[in-house]
Steps between C-alpha positions, in 0.01 A plus 500: 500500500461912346171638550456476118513081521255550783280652306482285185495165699247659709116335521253690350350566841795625652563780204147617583621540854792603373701377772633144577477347862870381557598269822641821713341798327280628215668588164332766238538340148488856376795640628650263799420682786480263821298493754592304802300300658391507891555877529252754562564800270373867582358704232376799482344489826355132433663152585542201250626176535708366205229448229275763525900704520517380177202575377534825586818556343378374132216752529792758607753418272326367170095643559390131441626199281247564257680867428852350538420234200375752311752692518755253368627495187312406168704196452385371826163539483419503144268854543570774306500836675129556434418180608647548844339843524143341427559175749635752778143694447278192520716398823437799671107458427412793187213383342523531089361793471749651767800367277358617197490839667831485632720394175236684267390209285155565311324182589484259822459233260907567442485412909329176474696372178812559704361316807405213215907521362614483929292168506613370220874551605418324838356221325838449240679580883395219680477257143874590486558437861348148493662427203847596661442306860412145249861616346661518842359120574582379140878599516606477913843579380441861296865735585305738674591883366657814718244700616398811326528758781186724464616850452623342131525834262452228220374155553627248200699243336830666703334351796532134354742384759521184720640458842742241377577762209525836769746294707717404249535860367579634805773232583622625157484859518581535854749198603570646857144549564251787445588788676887445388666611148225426235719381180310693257213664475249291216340617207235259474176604646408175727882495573508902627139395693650207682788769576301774633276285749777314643585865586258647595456203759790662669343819587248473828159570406365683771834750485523853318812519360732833412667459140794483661415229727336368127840499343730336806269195445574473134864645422700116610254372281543724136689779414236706313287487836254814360383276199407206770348731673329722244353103373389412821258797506380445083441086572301577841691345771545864620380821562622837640426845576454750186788674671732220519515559883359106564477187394302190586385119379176533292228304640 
């Protein structure tokens, strides 16, 4: 299971840990790191066993969850850009009149009807959530959908996709298996999506890659390997260097 499944069949107590406790290690939901268990790990002059390791490693590589959610795109939290810039300030403890200071509104009582919009949000949240977890129970036998992997440029309908559906496409498109000769490369938006995770699933995420190295991975598969990879970058599932010089899986 990808770190983005992890993370969306997660508990809400283990996303505000951010971390999942697996049978052999601990597993980030943020970006997969692992932590293995029954290992002392040195640090910066201090010892940690496996938890407080990875602990210590969401602070270092993501601040906190609270910033990491934030920082996700709109579609996935449903804030727009001042939003997040308001909840990140009452997170880190600025009174209202602090905020108002800081993003120059004229009146705190802007502050407090923003705190009264975050409520109400929370309160359609969890309604929606409930109402979701009685869908689960009606209908036991709901196709469950692909994953949307959480560095999504664009979260929408193109993301509409099934498991039963993903599979079949990629039996279609690429009949020796992925990594092979891809027949063609699709037009269709949830068709080039499917296409571009199974992929991108082929590069190791915790590997920098050199464009070269990029392009021996995808030339058996397509021809025109610089569009793949030039779509790989716009959709998310990668990122690189301003230079060119490296390339890696977006977490």
């Amino acid at each position: 299971m990808d770190v983005n499944e992890l993370f969306w069949q997660a508990p809400i107590d283990d996303l505000k840990k951010g971390y999942i406790d697996q049978a052999t290690h601990f597993t980030c939901l943020l970006c997969g790191e692992k932590v293995e268990k029954g290992i002392i790990y040195p640090q910066e002059g201090l010892l940690y066993e496996a938890e407080k390791m990875m602990q210590h490693h969401i602070t270092l590589a993501h601040h906190s969850v609270f910033h990491y959610l934030n920082g996700l795109n709109k579609k996935m939290t449903g804030l727009t850009e001042h939003q997040s810039h308001i909840l990140r300030l009452f997170y880190e403890g600025k009174s209202d009149q602090e905020i108002k200071e800081e993003l120059e509104i004229g009146s705190a009582t802007t502050i407090r009807h923003h705190r009264f919009a975050l409520k109400e949000k929370e309160r359609q949240a969890k309604t929606l959530m409930v109402m979701m977890e009685l869908l689960k129970e009606q209908d036991q036998k709901e196709e469950p959908f692909v994953p949307i992997h959480k560095t999504a440029t664009m979260v929408d309908d193109r993301y509409n996709v099934t498991l039963t559906e993903e599979q079949q496409l990629l039996e279609k498109l690429f009949p020796n298996g992925v990594g092979k000769e891809l027949v063609r490369f699709p037009k269709r938006e949830k068709q080039k999506i499917v296409v571009l995770r199974a992929i991108a699933n082929l590069f190791d995420q915790e590997k920098h890659y050199t464009e070269k190295e990029l392009n021996e991975v995808i030339k058996p598969m397509y021809e025109d390997y610089v569009h793949i990879r030039r779509y790989l970058i716009e959709y998310g599932f990668l990122d690189r260097k301003a230079d060119g010089s490296a390339y890696w899986v977006k977490k």
